[in-house]
C-alpha positions as CSV (number, residue, x, y, z in Angstrom):
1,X,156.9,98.9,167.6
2,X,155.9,101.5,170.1
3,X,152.7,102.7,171.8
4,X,152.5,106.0,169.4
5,X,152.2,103.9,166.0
6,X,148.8,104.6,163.9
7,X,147.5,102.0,162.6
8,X,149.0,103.5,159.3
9,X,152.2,102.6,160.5
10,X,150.7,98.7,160.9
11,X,149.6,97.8,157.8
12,X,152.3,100.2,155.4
13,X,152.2,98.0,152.8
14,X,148.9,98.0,152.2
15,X,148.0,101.7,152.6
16,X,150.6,102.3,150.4
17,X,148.4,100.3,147.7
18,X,145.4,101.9,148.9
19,X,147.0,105.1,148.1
20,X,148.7,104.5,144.9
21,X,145.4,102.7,143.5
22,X,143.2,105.6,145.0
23,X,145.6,108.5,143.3
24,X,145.0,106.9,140.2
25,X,141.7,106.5,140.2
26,X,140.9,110.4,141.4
27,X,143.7,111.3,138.4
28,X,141.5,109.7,135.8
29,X,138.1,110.8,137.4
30,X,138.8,114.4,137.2
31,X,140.7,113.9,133.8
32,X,137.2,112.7,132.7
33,X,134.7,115.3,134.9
34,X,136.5,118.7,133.7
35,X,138.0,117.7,130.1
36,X,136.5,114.7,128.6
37,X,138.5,112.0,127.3
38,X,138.8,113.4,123.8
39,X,139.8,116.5,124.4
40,X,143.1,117.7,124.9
41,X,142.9,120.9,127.1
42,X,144.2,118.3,130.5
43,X,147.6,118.7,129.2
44,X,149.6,121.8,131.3
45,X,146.3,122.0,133.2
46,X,146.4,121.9,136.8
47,X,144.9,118.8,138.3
48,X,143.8,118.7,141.7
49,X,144.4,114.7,141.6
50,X,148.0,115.7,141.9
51,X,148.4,118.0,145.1
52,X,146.2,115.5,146.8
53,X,148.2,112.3,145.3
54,X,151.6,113.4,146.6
55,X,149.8,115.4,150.3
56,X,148.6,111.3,151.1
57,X,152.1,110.1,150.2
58,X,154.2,112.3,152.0
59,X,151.7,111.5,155.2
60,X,152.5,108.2,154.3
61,X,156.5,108.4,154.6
62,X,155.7,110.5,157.7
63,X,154.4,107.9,159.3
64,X,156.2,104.8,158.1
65,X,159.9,106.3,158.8
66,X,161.5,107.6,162.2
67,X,163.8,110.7,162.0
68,X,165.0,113.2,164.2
69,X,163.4,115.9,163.0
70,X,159.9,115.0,161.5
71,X,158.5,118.5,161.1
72,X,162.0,119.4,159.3
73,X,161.5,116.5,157.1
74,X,158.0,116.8,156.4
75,X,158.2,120.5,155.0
76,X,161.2,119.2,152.9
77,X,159.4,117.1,151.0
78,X,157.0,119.3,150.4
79,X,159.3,121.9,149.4
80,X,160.4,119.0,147.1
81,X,157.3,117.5,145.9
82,X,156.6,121.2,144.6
83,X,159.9,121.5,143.0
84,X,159.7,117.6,141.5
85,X,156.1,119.0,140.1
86,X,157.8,121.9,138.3
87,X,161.1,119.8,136.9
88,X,159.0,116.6,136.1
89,X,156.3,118.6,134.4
90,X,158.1,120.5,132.1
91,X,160.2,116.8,131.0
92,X,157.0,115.5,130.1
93,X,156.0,118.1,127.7
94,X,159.3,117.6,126.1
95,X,159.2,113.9,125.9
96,X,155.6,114.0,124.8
97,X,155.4,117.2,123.0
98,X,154.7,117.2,118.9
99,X,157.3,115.7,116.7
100,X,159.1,118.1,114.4
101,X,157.9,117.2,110.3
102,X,159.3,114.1,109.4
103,X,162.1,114.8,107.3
104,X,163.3,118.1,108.8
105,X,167.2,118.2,109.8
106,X,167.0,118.3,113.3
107,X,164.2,115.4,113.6
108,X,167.3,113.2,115.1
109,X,168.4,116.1,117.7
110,X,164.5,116.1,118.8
111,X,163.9,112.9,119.2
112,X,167.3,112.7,121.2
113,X,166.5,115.5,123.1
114,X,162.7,113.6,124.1
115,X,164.5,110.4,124.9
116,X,166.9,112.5,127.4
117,X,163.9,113.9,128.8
118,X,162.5,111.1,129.7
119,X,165.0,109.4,131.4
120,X,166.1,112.1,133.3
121,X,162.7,111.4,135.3
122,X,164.9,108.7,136.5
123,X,166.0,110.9,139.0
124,X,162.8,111.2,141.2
125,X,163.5,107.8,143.1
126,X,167.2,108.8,143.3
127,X,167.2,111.8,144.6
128,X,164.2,111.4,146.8
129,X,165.9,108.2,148.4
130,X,168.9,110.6,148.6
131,X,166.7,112.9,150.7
132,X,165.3,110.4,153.0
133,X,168.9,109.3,153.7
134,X,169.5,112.6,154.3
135,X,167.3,113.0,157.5
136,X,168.3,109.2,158.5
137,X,166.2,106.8,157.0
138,X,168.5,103.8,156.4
139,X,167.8,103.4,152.5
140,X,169.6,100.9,150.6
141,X,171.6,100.3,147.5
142,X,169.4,97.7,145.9
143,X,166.2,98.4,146.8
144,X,166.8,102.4,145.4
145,X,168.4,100.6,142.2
146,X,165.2,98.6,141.5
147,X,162.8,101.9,142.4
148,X,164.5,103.3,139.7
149,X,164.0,100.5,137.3
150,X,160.9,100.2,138.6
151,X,160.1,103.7,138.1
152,X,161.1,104.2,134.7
153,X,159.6,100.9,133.4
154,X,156.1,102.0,134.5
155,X,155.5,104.2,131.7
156,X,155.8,101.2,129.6
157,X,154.2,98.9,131.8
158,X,151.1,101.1,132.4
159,X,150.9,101.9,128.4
160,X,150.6,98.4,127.8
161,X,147.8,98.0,130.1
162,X,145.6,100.5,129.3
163,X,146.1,99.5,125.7
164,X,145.0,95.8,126.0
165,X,142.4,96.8,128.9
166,X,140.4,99.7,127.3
167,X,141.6,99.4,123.6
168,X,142.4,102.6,122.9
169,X,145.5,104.2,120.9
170,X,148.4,102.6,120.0
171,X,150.1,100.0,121.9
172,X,152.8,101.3,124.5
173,X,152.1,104.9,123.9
174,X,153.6,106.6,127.3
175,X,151.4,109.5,126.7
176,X,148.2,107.4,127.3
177,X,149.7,105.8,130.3
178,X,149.4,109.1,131.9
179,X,146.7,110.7,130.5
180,X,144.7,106.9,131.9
181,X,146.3,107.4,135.2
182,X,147.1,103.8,134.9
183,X,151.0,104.6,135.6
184,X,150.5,106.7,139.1
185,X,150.1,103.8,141.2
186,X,152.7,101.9,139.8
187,X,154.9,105.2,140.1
188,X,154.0,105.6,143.8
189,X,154.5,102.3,144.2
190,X,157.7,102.1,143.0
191,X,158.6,105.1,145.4
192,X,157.7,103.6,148.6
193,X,159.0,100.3,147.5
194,X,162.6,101.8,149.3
195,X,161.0,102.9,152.2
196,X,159.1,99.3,153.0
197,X,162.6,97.5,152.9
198,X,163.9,100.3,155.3
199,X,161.3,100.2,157.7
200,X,161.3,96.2,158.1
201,X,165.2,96.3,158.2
202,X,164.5,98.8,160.7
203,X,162.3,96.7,162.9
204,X,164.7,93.8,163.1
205,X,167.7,95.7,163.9
């Protein structure tokens, strides 16, 4: 490890926790401050948590990879992050948005269309382990695979939790998973996850 390294770069495994927890913490904190838990106005409003939440992360892949060009990389993934924002957002309020009256015709064609919605979020961890190979960080096949996995098994994961911890809702409701922020850390957990195992493979080449 050279002379330059922050001690960010030292200890990556555990900023990357301090970042994921913190995220989630200021997620729910403002959720709470501006809106209320009741209320139901935080859904398609801006959140401040979030801009903040992905700023530490990308300064966090900054500093735990080694490319060519870091400038060039660092305003991709912002360019990215903003587009991710956009895409992922607009999933979400199809995969959590009101059912159609039970009954109608096209209830089946909904709740298919939801279920595709979802999953397609799927494709964060790919494609941004796509764009770090890109610009040469040496990501590999099964670590990506279980960021995806990962990834898509923390809206479960995190509904479950916040409905045995605080005892609210129904059991394994996704939408409570966000609206708790109890599935941001496990989400940017499960996006550096890739990173960690290319950094150490890194060190011992």
């Amino acid at each position: 490890m050279s002379s330059r390294d922050s001690s960010l770069n030292k200890h990556p495994r555990t900023t990357l926790w301090l970042i994921a927890l913190i995220a989630g913490i200021a997620w729910r904190a403002e959720l709470e401050l501006t809106t209320g838990w009741a209320s139901l106005k935080w859904i398609g409003q801006f959140h401040w948590a979030i801009p903040a939440g992905v700023l530490a992360f990308i300064l966090w892949v900054l500093s735990v990879t080694r490319v060519q060009r870091p400038w060039a990389f660092a305003a991709t993934l912002l360019v990215y992050s903003t587009a991710v924002y956009v895409v992922v957002e607009r999933l979400l309020m199809t995969a959590f948005g009101r059912w159609m009256p039970f009954g109608d015709n096209d209830q089946h064609s909904m709740a298919t269309e939801k279920l595709v919605s979802f999953l397609l979020i799927v494709l964060v961890p790919l494609t941004f382990s796509l764009l770090c190979r890109l610009f040469g960080v040496r990501v590999r096949l099964l670590p990506l695979l279980a960021s995806a996995i990962l990834f898509l098994l923390s809206w479960p994961l995190a509904a479950y939790a916040f409905y045995f911890v605080e005892q609210r809702g129904m059991p394994g409701d996704p939408i409570h998973a966000l609206k708790s922020g109890y599935v941001i850390p496990l989400l940017i957990l499960s996006l550096g996850f890739p990173l960690l195992r290319a950094r150490r493979d890194a060190e011992r080449g």
